[in-house]
Structures are given as structure tokens and as C-alpha cells.
Wavefront OBJ file of the C-alpha trace (Angstrom):
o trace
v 0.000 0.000 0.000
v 1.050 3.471 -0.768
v 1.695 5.630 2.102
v -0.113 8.974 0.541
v 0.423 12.290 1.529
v -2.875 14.504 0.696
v -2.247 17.063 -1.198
v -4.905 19.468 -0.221
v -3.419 23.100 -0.039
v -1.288 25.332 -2.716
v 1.144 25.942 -0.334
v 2.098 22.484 -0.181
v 3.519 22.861 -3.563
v 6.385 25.162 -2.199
v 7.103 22.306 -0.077
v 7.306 19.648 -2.165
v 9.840 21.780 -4.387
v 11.708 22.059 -1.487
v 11.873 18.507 -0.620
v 12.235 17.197 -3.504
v 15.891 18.919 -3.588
v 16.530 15.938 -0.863
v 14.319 13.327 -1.684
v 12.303 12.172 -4.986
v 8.720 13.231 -5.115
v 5.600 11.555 -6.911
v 2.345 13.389 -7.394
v -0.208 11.524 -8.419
v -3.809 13.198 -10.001
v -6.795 10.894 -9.244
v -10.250 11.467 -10.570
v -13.210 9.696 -7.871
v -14.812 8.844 -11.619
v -12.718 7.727 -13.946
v -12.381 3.732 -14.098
v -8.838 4.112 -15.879
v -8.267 6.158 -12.781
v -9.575 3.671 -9.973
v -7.093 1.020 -12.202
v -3.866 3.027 -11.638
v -4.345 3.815 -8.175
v -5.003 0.257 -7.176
v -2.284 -0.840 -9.306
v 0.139 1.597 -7.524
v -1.294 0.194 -4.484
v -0.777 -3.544 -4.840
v 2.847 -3.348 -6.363
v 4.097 -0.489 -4.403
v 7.362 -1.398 -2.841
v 9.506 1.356 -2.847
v 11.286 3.094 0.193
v 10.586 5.994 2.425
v 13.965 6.890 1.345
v 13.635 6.823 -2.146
v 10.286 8.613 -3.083
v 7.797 10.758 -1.166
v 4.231 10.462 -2.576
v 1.248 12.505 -2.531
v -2.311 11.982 -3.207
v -4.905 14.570 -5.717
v -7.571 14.354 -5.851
v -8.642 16.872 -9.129
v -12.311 16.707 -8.440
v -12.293 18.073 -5.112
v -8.886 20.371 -6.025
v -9.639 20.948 -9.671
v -8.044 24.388 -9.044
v -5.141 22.744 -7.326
v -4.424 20.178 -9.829
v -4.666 23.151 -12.533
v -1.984 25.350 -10.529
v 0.125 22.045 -10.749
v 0.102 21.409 -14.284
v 1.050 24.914 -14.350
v 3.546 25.487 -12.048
v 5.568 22.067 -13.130
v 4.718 23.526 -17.159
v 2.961 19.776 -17.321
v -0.106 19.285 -19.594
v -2.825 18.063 -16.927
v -4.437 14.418 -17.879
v -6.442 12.059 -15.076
v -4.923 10.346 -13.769
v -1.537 11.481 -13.981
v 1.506 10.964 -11.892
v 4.747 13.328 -12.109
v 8.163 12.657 -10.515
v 9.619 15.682 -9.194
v 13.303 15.913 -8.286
v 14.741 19.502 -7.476
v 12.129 21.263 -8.329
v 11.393 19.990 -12.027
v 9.076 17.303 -13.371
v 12.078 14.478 -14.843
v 9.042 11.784 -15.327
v 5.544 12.089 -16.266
v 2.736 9.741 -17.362
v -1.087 8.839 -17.164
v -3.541 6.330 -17.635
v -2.179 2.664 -18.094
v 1.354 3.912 -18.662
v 1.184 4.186 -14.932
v 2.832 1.832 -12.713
v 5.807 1.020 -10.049
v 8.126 -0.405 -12.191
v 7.590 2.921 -14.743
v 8.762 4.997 -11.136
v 11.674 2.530 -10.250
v 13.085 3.594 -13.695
v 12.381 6.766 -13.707
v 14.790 7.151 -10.429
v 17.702 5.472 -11.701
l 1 2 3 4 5 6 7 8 9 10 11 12 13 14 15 16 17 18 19 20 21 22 23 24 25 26 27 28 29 30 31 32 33 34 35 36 37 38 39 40 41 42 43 44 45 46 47 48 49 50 51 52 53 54 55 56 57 58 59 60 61 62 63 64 65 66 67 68 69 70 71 72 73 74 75 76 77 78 79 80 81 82 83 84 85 86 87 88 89 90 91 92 93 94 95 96 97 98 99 100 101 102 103 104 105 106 107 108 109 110 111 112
């Protein structure tokens, strides 16, 4: 299981630049109503094995932080899709992808 960090608040974005200077960072954009969506997370879920260490996840959801998940596609200059997950490493998106492009083994690569 994936242990999410809700990302609720636009100020959380400033933090998440700023720790992803020490640490890898994964957002990824749910939608409550897509299937595709629903798919990916439990996917991410079931074959999540990577470290506290290695990546720091967080959780949106862009139906209930649709102006959220817009201020993120902006600020990380990333065309929004749902669902969506972006890898963040000092401060600039090195790995994105949606729908059923997303997956663990996708992430584990993208950090080497």
C-alpha cells in the first residue's frame, strides 16, 4: 500500500519543491470517476514497494482540487491528464505519465 500524503493546499507545492531537492517526489492526479483512474491507483497500491527513502508520494484528488491540480500542471509547465503521476526531483518534473502507462516499475526507472 502506498503511504499517501494529501495534497490538499497550494502551499504544499512550495514544499514539495523544497523537498524534492533531498528526496524524490511523486504526485499523483486521481479522478473519484474515472475507471482508468480507480485502475492506476489500485495498481500503484498492490505493487508499491519502494522506500521511504527513495520517493515521497502525494495523493490529488482533481475533483475536489480541480483548481489545485490546474496550478500544478502549471507550475511544473505539465499538460494536466487524469490520472496522472509526475516525478519531481529539485524542483522539475524528470518523469511524467497517465492512464495505463502508470505503474511502479515505470517509477523505479524513472529514479535510476
Amino acid at each position: 500500500m502506498v503511504p499517501w500524503n494529501i495534497l490538499s493546499k497550494p502551499e504544499q507545492l512550495d514544499e514539495i519543491v523544497t523537498e524534492s531537492r533531498r528526496i524524490a517526489v511523486v504526485i499523483y492526479k486521481h479522478s473519484l470517476r474515472c475507471g482508468v483512474s480507480s485502475a492506476a491507483k489500485r495498481a500503484l497500491d498492490q505493487d508499491w514497494d519502494l522506500q521511504p527513502d527513495e520517493l515521497k508520494p502525494y495523493y490529488l484528488d482533481v475533483i475536489g482540487s480541480r483548481s489545485l491540480s490546474d496550478r500544478v500542471a502549471q507550475q511544473f509547465k505539465v499538460r494536466h491528464e487524469s490520472p496522472q503521476i509526475m516525478l519531481i526531483r529539485n524542483g522539475k518534473v524528470i518523469y511524467t505519465n497517465s492512464h495505463w502507462q502508470i505503474s511502479v516499475n515505470a517509477l523505479r526507472e524513472a529514479l535510476k
